[in-house]
C-alpha positions as CSV (number, residue, x, y, z in Angstrom):
1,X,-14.5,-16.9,22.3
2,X,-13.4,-20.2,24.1
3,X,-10.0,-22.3,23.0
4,X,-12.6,-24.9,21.9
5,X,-14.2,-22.8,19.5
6,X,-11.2,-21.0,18.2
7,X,-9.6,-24.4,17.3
8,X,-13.2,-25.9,16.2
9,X,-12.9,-22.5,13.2
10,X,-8.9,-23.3,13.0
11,X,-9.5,-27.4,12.0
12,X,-12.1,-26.2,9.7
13,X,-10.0,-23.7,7.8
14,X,-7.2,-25.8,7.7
15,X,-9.3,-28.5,6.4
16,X,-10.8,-26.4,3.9
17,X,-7.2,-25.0,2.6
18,X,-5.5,-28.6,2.5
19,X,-8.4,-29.8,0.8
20,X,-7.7,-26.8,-1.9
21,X,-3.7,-27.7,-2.0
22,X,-4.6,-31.0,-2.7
23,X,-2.9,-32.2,0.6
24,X,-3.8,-35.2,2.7
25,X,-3.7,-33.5,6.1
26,X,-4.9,-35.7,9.2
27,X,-5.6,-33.7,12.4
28,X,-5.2,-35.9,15.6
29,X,-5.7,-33.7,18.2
30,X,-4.4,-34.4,22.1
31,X,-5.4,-31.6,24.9
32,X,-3.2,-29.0,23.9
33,X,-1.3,-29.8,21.3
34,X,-1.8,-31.7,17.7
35,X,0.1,-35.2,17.0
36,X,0.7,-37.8,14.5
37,X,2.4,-37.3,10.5
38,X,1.5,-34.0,10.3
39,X,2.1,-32.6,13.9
40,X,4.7,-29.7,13.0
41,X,2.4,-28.2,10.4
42,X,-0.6,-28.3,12.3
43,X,1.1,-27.2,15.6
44,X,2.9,-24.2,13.3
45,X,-0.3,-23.3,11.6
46,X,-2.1,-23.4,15.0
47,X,0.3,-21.3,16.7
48,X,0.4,-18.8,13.8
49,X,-3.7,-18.9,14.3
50,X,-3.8,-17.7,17.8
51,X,-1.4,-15.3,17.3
52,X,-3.6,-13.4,14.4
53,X,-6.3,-14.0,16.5
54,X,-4.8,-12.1,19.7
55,X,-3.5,-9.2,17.5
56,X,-6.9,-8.6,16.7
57,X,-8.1,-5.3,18.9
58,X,-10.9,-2.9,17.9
59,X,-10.3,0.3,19.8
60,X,-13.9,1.9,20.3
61,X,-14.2,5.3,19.9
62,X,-15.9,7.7,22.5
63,X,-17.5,11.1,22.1
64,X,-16.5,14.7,24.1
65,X,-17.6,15.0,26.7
66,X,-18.8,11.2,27.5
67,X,-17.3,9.3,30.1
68,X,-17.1,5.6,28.3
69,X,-17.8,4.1,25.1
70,X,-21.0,5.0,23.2
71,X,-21.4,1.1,22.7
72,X,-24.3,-1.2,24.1
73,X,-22.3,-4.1,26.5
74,X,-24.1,-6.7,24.1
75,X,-22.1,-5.4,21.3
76,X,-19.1,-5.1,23.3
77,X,-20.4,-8.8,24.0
78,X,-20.8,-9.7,20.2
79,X,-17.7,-8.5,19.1
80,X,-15.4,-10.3,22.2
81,X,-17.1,-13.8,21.5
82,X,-15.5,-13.3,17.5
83,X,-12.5,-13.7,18.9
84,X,-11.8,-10.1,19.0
85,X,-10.6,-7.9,21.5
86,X,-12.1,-4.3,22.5
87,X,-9.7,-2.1,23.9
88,X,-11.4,0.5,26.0
């Protein structure tokens, strides 16, 4: 999954669960990093949102006697542009 689209799903969330707390959130976004009002929260919460997103690993299992995974590279595929990493 790009950075783009990981923080296109993270600015939707986070709108989503400001609008719930009944917060008045603004996201102004520069290249890397948020700014304005509300800059430590959304750089915190941002941070904290790659992190769960890099802890994420699916281990594959493989069968005796095979060498590799039992998986089709297109599911490998699928599951990688999640977000998700597939340890071998």
């Amino acid at each position: 999954m790009s950075i783009e689209k990981m923080r296109e799903e993270f600015e939707a969330w986070i709108r989503a669960e400001v609008e719930r707390d009944e917060r008045v959130v603004r996201i102004v976004r520069e290249k890397n990093h948020y700014s304005g009002r509300d800059k430590h929260f959304l750089n915190t919460s941002w941070a904290a949102w790659q992190a769960s997103r890099a802890a994420l690993v699916i281990e594959l299992p493989q069968e005796d006697g095979m060498d590799g995974h039992l998986w089709a590279p297109d599911v490998i595929a699928a599951i990688e542009a999640a977000g998700v990493k597939v340890k071998p």
